[in-house]
MIPADREN-630870 format. One record per residue (C-alpha): residue number from 1; residue in one letter; x, y, z. Coordinates in steps of 0.001 Angstrom, whole numbers, plus 524288, in hexadecimal, padded with zeros to 5 digits. Layout:
<num->NUM | residuo->A | u->X | v->Y | w->Z>
...
This chain:
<num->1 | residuo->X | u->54063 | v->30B3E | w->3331B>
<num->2 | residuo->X | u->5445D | v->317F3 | w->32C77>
<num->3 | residuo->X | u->540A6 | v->31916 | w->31DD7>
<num->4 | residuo->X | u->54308 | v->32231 | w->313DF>
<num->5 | residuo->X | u->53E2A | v->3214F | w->307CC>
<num->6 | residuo->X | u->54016 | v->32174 | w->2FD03>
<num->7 | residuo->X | u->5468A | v->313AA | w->30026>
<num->8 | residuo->X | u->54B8A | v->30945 | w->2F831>
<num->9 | residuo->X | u->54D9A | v->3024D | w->2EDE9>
<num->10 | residuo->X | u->54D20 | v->31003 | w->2E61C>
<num->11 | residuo->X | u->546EA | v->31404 | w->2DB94>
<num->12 | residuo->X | u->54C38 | v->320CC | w->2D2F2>
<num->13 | residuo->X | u->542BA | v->327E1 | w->2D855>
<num->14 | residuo->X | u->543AD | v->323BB | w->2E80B>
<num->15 | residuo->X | u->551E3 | v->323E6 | w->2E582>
<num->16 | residuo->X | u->55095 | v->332AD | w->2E096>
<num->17 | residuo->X | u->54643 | v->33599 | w->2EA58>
<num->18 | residuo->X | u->5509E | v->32FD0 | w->2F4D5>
<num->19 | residuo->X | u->5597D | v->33B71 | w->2F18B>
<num->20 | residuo->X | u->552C5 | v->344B1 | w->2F119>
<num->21 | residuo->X | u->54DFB | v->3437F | w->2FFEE>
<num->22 | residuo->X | u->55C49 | v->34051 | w->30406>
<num->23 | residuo->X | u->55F85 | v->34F74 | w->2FC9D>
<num->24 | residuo->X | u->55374 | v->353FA | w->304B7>
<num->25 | residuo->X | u->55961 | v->34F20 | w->311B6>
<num->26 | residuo->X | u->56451 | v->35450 | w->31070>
<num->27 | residuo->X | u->56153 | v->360A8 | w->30D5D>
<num->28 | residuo->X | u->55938 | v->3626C | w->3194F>
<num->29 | residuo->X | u->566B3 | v->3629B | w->31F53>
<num->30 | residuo->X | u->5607C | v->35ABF | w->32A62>
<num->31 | residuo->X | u->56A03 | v->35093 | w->33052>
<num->32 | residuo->X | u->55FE1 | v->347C6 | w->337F1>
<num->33 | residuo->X | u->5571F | v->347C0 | w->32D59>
<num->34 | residuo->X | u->560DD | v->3432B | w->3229B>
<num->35 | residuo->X | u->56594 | v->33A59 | w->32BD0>
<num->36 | residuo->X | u->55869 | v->33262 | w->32C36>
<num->37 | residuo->X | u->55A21 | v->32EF7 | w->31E30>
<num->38 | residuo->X | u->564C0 | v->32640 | w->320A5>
<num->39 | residuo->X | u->5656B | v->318F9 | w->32764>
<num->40 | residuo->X | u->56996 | v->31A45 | w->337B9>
<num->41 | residuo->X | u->576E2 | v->31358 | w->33303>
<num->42 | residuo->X | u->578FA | v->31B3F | w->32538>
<num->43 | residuo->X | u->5854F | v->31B96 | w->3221B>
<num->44 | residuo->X | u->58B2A | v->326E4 | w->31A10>
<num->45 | residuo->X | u->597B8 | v->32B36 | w->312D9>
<num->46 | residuo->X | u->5974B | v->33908 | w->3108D>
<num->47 | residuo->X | u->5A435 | v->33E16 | w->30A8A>
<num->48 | residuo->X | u->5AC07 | v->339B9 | w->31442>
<num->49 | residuo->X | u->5A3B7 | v->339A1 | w->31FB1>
<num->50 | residuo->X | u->59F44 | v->32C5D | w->323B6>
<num->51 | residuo->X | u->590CD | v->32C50 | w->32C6D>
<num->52 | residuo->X | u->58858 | v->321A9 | w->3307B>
<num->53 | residuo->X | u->57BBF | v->32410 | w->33785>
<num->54 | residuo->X | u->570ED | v->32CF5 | w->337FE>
<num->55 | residuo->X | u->5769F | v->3345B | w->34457>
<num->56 | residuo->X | u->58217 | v->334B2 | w->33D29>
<num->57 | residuo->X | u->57DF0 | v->33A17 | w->3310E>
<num->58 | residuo->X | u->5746D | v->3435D | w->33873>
<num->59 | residuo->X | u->57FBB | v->347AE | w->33FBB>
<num->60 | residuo->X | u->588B6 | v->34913 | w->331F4>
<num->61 | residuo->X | u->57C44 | v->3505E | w->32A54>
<num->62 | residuo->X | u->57B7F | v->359DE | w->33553>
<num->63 | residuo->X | u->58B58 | v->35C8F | w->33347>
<num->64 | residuo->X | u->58A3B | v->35EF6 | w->324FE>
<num->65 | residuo->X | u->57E5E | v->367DE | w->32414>
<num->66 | residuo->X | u->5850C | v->37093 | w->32FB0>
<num->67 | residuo->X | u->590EA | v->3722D | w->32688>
<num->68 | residuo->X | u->58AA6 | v->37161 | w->318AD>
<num->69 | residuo->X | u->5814B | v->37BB4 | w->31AFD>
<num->70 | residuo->X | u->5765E | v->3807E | w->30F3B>
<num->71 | residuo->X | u->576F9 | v->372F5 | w->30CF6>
<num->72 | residuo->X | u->56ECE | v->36EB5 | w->30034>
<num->73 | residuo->X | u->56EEA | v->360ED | w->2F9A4>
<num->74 | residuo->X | u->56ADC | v->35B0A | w->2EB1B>
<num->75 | residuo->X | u->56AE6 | v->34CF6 | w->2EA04>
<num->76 | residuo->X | u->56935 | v->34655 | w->2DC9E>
<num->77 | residuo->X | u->56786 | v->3385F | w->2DC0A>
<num->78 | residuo->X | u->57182 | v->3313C | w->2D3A5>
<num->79 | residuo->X | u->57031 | v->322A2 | w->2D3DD>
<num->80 | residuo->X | u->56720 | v->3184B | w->2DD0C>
<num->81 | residuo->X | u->5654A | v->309E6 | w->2E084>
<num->82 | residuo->X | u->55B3B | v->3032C | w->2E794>
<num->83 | residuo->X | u->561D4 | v->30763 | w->2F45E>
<num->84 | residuo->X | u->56DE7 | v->310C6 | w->2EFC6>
<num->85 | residuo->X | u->56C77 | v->31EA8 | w->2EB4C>
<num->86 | residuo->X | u->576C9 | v->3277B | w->2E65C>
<num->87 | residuo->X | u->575CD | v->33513 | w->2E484>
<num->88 | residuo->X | u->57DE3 | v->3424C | w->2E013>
<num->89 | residuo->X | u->57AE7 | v->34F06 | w->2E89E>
<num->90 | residuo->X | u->581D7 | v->35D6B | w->2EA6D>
<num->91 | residuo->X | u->57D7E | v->36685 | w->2F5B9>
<num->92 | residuo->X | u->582F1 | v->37372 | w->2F8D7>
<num->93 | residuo->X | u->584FE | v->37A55 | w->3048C>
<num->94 | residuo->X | u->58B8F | v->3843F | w->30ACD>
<num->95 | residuo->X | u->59765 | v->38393 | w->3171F>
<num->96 | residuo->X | u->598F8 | v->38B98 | w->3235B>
<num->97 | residuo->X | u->5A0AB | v->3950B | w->31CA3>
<num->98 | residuo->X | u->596D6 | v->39711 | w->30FE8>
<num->99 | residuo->X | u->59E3C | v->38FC8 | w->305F1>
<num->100 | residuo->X | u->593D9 | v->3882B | w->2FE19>
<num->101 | residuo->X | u->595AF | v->37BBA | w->2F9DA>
<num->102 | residuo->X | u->592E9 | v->36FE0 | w->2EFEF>
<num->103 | residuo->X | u->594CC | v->3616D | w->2F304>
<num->104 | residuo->X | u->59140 | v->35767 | w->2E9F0>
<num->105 | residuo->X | u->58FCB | v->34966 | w->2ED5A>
<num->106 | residuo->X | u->58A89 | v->33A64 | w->2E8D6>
<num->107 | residuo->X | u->58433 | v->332E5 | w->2F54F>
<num->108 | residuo->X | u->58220 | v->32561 | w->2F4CF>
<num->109 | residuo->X | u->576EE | v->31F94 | w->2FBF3>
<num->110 | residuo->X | u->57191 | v->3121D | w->30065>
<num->111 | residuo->X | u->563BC | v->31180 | w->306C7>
<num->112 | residuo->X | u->55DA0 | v->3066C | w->31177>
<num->113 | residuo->X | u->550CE | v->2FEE7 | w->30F20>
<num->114 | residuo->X | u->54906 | v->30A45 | w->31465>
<num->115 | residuo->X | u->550BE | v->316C5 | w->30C82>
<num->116 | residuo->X | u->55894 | v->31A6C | w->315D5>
<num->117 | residuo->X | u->566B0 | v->31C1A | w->31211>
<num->118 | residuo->X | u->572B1 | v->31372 | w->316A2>
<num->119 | residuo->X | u->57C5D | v->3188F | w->310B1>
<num->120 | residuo->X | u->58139 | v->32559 | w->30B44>
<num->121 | residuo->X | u->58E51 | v->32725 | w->304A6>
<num->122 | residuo->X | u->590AC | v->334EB | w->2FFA3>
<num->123 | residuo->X | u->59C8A | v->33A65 | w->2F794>
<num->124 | residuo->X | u->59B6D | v->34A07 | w->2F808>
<num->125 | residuo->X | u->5A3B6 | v->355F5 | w->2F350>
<num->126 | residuo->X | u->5A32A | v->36383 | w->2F6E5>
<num->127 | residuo->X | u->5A4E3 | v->36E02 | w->2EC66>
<num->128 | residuo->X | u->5A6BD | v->37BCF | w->2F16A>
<num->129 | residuo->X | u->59D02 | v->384E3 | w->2E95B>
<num->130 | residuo->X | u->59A62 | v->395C9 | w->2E9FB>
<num->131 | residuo->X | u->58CD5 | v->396D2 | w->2EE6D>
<num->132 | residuo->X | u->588B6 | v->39D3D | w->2E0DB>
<num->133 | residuo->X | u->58B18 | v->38E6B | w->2DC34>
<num->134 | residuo->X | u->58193 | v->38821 | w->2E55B>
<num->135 | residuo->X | u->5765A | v->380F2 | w->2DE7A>
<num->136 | residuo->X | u->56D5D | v->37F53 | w->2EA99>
<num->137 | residuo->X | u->565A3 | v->38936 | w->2ED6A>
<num->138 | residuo->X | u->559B7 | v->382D0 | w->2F46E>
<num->139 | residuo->X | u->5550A | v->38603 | w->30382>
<num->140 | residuo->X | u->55BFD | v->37DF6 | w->30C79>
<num->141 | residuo->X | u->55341 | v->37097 | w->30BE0>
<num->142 | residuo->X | u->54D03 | v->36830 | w->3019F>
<num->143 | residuo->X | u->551FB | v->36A6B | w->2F409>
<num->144 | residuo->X | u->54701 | v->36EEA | w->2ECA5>
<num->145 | residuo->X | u->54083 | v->367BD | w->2E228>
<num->146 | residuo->X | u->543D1 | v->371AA | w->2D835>
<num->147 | residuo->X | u->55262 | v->3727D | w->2D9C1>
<num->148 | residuo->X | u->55B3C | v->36B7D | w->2D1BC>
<num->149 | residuo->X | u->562A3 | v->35FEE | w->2D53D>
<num->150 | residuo->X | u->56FC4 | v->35E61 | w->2D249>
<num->151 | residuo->X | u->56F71 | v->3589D | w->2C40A>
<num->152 | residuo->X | u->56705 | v->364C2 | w->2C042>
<num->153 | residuo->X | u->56F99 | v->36DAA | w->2C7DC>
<num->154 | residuo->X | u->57BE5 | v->366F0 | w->2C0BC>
<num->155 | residuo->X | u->582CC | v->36177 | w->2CBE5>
């Protein structure tokens, strides 16, 4: 059976811990292995997309990163349950035709027995910004340590 901890009933700090490896994932930009943090029948509303499956979020993942290029991602978590977590994020990124963009978001998430995640219900909206706005300047990848999340940032 596939596990991935941390797994519930959460604590602050697994619950924390949680998002910050989901913000790590996805900013690999790597469809197949996002898609192995989620249950094989995950179901997901994202705006007004509606997936279910790992092949089928694979499949989305590998849509979104080919449009949403210089993609980078903050999470910050902003409320949890035993099995629930919901959290706040912003990422920018930048379209075919170099106009950069914000788009800030609140997910909703609820986790199986062994932390992987059933279901995933995100409300997102895109904010056009100049690139002198931008406020993430890492290498493509991980978020550093050092750089600020998005309360110290102000967003």
């Amino acid at each position: 059976m596939d596990s991935r901890p941390p797994v519930p009933p959460f604590t602050p700090a697994g619950a924390a811990l949680k998002v910050r490896l989901a913000e790590d994932g996805w900013n690999s930009r790597d469809p197949a292995r996002v898609a192995q943090a989620y249950t094989p029948d995950s179901r997901w509303r994202n705006r007004n997309e509606f997936v279910q499956g790992r092949q089928a979020i694979e499949d989305f993942l590998t849509r979104k990163w080919q449009h949403e290029r210089e993609y980078r991602l903050i999470k910050e978590l902003w409320a949890h349950d035993e099995r629930r977590i919901a959290v706040r994020f912003a990422y920018e990124w930048q379209d075919a035709e170099g106009r950069w963009f914000r788009s800030y978001g609140n997910e909703n998430w609820l986790f199986d027995g062994q932390g992987l995640m059933q279901l995933r219900y995100a409300s997102i909206n895109d904010l056009a910004i100049d690139e002198g706005e931008r406020h993430f300047h890492w290498p493509l990848g991980r978020r550093p340590d050092t750089h600020p999340g998005l309360s110290a940032l102000g967003l």
